[in-house]
C-alpha positions in Angstrom: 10.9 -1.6 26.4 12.1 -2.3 23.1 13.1 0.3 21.1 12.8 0.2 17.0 14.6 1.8 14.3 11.7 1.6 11.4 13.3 2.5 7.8 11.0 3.8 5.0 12.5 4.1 2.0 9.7 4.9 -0.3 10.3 8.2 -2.1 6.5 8.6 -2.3 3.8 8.0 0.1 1.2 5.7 -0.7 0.2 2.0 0.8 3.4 0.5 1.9 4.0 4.0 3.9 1.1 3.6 5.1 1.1 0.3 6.6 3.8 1.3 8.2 2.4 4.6 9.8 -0.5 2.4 10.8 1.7 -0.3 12.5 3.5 2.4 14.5 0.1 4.5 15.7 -0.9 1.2 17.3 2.0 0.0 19.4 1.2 -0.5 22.4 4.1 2.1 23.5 4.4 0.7 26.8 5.9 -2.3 25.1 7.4 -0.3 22.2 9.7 2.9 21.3 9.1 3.4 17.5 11.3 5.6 15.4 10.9 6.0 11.5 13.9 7.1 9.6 12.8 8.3 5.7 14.1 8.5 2.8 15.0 12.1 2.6 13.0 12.6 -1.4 10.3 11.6 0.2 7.3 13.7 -1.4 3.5 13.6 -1.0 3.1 12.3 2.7 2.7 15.2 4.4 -0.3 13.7 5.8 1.7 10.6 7.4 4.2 12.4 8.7 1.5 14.4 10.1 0.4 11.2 11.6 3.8 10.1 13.0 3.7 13.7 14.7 0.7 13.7 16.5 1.7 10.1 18.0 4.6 11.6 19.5 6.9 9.6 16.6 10.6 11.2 16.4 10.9 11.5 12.6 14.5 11.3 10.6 15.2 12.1 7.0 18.3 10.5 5.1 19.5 8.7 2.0 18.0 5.8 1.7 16.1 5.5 -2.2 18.2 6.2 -4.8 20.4 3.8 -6.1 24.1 4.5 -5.4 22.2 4.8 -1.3 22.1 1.4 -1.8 25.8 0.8 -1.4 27.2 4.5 -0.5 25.5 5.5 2.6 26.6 2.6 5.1 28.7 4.4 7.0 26.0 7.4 6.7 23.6 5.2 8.3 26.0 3.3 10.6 26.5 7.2 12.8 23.0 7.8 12.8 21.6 4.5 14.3 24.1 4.9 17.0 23.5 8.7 17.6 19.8 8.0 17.9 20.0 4.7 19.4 20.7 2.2 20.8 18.0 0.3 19.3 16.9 -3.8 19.6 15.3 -3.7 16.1 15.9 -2.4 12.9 12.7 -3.2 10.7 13.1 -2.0 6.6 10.1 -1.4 5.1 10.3 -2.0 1.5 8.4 -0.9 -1.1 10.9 -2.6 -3.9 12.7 -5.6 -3.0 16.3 -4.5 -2.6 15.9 -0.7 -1.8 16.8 0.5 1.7 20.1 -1.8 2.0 22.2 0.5 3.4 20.1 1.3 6.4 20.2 -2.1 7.1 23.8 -3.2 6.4 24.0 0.4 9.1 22.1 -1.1 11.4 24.4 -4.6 11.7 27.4 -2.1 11.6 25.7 0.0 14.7 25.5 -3.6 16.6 21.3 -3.5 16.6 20.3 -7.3 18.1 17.7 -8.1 15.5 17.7 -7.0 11.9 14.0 -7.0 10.0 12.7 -7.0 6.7 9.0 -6.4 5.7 8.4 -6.9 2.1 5.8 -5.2 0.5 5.9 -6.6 -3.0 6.8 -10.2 -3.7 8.8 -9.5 -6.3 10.6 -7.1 -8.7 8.1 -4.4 -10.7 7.7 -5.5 -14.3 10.0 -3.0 -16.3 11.6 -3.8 -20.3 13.5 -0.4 -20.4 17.7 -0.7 -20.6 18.5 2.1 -18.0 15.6 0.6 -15.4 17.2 -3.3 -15.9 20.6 -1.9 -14.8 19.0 -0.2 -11.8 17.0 -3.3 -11.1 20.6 -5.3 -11.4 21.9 -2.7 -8.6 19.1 -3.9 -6.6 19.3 -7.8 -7.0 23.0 -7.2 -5.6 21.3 -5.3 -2.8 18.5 -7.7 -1.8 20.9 -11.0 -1.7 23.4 -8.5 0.7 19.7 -8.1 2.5 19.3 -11.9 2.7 22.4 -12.3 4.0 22.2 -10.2 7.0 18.1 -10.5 7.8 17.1 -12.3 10.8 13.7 -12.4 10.2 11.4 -11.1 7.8 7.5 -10.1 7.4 5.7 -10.8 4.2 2.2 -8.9 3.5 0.4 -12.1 1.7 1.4 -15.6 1.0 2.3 -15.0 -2.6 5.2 -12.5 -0.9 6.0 -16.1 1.1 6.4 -17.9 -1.3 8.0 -15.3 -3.6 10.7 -15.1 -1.3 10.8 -19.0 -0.4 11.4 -19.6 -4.0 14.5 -17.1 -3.9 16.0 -19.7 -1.1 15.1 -17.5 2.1 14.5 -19.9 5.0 10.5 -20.5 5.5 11.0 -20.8 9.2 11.9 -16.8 9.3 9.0 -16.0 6.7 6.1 -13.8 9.0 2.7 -13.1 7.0 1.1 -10.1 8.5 -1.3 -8.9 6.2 -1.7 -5.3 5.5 -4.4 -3.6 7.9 -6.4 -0.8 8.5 -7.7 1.8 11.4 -11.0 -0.4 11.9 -11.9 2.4 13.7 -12.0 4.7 11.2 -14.6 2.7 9.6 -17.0 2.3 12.4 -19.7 5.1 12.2 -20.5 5.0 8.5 -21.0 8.8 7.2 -24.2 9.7 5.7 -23.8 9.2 1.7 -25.9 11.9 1.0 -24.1 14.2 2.2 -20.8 13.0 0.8 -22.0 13.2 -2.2 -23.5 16.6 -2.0 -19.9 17.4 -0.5 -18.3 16.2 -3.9 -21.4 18.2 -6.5 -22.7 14.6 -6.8 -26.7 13.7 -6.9 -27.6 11.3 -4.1 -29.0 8.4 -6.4 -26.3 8.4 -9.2 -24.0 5.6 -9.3 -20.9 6.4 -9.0 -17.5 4.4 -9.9 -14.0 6.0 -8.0 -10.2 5.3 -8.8 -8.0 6.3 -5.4 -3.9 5.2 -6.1 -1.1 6.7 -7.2 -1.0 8.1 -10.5 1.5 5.3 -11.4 2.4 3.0 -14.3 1.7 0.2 -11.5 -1.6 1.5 -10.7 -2.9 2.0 -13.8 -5.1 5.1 -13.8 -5.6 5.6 -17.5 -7.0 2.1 -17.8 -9.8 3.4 -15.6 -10.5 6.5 -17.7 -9.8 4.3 -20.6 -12.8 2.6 -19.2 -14.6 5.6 -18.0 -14.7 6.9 -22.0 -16.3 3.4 -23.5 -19.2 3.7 -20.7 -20.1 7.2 -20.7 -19.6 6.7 -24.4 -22.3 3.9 -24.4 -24.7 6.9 -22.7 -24.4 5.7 -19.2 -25.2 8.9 -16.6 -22.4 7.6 -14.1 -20.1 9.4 -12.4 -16.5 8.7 -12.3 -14.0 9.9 -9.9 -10.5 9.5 -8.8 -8.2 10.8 -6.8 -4.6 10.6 -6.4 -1.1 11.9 -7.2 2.2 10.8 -9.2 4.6 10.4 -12.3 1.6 10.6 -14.7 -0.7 13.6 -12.6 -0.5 15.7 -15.4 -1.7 13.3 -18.6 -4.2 11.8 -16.0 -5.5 15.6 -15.1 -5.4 16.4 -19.0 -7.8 13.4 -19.7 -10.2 14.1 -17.0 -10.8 17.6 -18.2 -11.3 16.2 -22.2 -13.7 13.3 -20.7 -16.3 15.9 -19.5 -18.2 16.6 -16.5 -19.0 12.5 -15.9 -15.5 12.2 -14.9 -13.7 14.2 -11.5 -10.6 14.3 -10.5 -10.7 14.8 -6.7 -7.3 15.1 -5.4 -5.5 13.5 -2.9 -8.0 13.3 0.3 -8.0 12.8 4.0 -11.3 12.0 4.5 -10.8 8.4 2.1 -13.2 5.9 4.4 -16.0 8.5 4.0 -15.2 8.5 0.0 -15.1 5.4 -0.1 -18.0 4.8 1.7 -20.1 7.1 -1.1 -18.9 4.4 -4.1 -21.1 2.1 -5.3 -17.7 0.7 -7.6 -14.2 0.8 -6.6 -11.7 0.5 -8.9 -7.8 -0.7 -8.7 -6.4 -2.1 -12.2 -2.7 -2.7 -10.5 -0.3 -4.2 -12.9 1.5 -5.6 -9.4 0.8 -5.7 -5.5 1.4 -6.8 -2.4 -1.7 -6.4 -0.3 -3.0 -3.6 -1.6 -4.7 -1.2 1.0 -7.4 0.5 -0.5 -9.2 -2.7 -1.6 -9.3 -3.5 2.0 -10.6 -0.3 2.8 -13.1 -0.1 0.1 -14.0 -3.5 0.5 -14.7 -2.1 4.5 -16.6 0.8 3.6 -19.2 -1.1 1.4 -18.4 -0.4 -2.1 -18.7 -3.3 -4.6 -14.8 -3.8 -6.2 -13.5 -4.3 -9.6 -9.7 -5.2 -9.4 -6.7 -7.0 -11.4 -5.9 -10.8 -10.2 -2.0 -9.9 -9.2 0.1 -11.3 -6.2 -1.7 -10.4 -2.6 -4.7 -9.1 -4.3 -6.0 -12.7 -5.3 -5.7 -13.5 -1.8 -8.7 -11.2 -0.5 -11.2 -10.5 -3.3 -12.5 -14.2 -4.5 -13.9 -13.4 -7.8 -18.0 -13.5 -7.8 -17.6 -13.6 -4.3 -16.1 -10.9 -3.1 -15.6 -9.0 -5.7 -14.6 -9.5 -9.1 -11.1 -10.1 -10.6 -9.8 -9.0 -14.1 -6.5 -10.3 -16.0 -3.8 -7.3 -15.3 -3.7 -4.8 -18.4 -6.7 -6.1 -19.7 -8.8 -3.2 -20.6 -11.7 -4.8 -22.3 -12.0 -7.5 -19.4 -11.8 -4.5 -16.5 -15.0 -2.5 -18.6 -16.9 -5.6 -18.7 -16.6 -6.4 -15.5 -17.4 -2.6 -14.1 -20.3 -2.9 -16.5 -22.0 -5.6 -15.3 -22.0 -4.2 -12.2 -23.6 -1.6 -13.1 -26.5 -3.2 -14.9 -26.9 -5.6 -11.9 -27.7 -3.3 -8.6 -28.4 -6.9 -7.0 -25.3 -8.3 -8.1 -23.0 -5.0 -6.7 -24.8 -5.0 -3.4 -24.2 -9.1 -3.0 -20.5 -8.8 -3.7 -20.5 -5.3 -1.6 -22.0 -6.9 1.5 -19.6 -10.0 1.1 -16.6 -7.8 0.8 -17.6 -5.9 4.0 -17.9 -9.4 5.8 -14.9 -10.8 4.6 -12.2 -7.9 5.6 -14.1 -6.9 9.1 -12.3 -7.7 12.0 -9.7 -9.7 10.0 -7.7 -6.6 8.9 -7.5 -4.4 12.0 -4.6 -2.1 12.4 -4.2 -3.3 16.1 -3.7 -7.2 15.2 -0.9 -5.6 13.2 0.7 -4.1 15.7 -0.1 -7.1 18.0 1.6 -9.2 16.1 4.8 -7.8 15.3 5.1 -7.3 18.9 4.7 -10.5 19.8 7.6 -11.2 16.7 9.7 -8.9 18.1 9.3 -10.1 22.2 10.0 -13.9 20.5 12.9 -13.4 18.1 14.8 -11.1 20.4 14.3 -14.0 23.3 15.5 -16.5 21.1 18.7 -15.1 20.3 
């Protein structure tokens, strides 16, 4: 049995949370003992953690985001790991390159065998503003420290490989597992119809949804921004988004000033059924890894419109599985959204190639799978 130590420092939920709460509800736990240790701000993941719970997942809260965590809360972690423990792995999940360090440098301290990284961006977030550069400085110090110590680390795409290849990390301790999703949760298709009805949506409108983080990197007022120039062109179609964050309240203030063409739908459980009722899904990211709800949307059938950053390039092939817009470009992203929606034929092409290309290649399971068989061969090796 080996036993794992997984560290989530994301003070939000959201995809690279979830990759991880999908990688531990598919271990085969005859192999392996998860445990997730999270930051202790950690805010709108109730429904994770209410994941983690029903798998039986022992669940620990600590300091692990904020920026003096970084190089403060060693010794913090250090008692912890060996109170809970003792472990074989210690796997950091990383949302920002450089965040979680202490949990890690802990880990060494507490004497775990193999120390893990799994990178969910390939780089730092694009910020200009003084107080977040001396932050980001804080973190360079604390992802070299990171390098130092890391026996092995998991990428989510090849542009994360060769992001961190470039920064001098070994290539022969570079993994690529892709982010995945519960295939299962995608394999009875829901009736649209109903959906819809569900949602106060006619069954033959077309409809265009947003699901993300109300974040700066996800971009939700470029989708409204885009939302106001088509309805504004007379278009009947229905826009809808759903989602939390820093910029709820501005997002929540435009939706009601757009008008009854435009819904704000919350945050939602039932996403592969929402999904499933798009004809359009949208994701304008300014940066990714592997972004998760293109995969799923791309699974569920809906055609999708999203930015050409980092991991997202690497599974929607523009005019073939999808279409790709330069980041921040907010005249390119409405063009592209409506073209779709003057072509029916063209939306249910790319929609039926998107399906094709992410079944069975994304499945929560080969996930898990394989960072077994990364753990069994790096712990052997040593």
């Amino acid at each position: 049995m080996i036993r794992v130590a997984y560290g989530a420092p994301m003070p939000h939920g959201g995809g690279a949370l979830n990759y991880l709460i999908d990688l531990v509800e598919h271990h085969d736990r005859t192999k392996v003992e998860p445990v997730v240790f999270v930051d202790e701000r950690l805010r709108n993941a109730d429904s994770a953690l209410e994941r983690l719970a029903r798998c039986g997942v022992v669940v620990h809260r600590g300091p692990m985001a904020a920026p003096l965590d970084q190089f403060l809360r060693t010794g913090w972690w250090e008692q912890v790991l060996r109170d809970a423990g003792p472990f074989d792995v210690a796997n950091l999940h990383q949302h920002v390159p450089g965040v979680g360090r202490a949990f890690l440098e802990g880990a060494r301290r507490a004497e775990v065998r193999l120390l893990m990284r799994t990178e969910q961006l390939p780089r730092f977030p694009p910020h200009d503003r003084f107080t977040l550069n001396i932050r980001r400085l804080g973190l360079r110090i604390a992802r070299g420290r990171l390098a130092a110590i890391t026996d092995a680390v998991v990428v989510v795409s090849e542009a994360g490989r060769a992001a961190l290849a470039a920064r001098g990390e070994s290539a022969s301790r570079i993994t690529s597992i892709p982010t995945a999703f519960c295939e299962a949760s995608f394999a009875s298709p829901p009736d649209r119809a109903s959906v819809r009805a569900s949602l106060g949506i006619l069954p033959d409108a077309t409809v265009v949804g947003f699901f993300a983080s109300f974040t700066e990197q996800k971009q939700p007022e470029l989708f409204l921004d885009a939302a106001a120039t088509l309805i504004a062109e007379g278009r009947s179609t229905v826009f809808v988004l759903g989602g939390d964050g820093p910029q709820g309240a501005r997002v929540r203030a435009r939706v009601a000033a757009l008008g009854p063409q435009v819904r704000d739908i919350g945050h939602r459980r039932d996403l592969p059924d929402i999904l499933a009722s798009l004809d359009v899904f949208v994701l304008p990211s300014l940066w990714e890894g592997m972004p998760l709800t293109v995969l799923e949307a791309m699974r569920a059938g809906a055609a999708v419109v999203a930015s050409d950053v980092d991991g997202t390039a690497e599974v929607v092939r523009d005019g073939v599985t999808g279409r790709l817009v330069p980041k921040a470009d907010g005249i390119a992203l409405t063009n592209a959204i409506r073209d779709l929606l003057d072509d029916a034929d063209a939306r249910r092409r790319l929609a039926a190639a998107g399906a094709r290309h992410v079944t069975g290649r994304f499945d929560a399971a080969t996930l898990a799978g394989r960072t077994e068989a990364l753990y069994q061969a790096s712990l052997t090796s040593r």
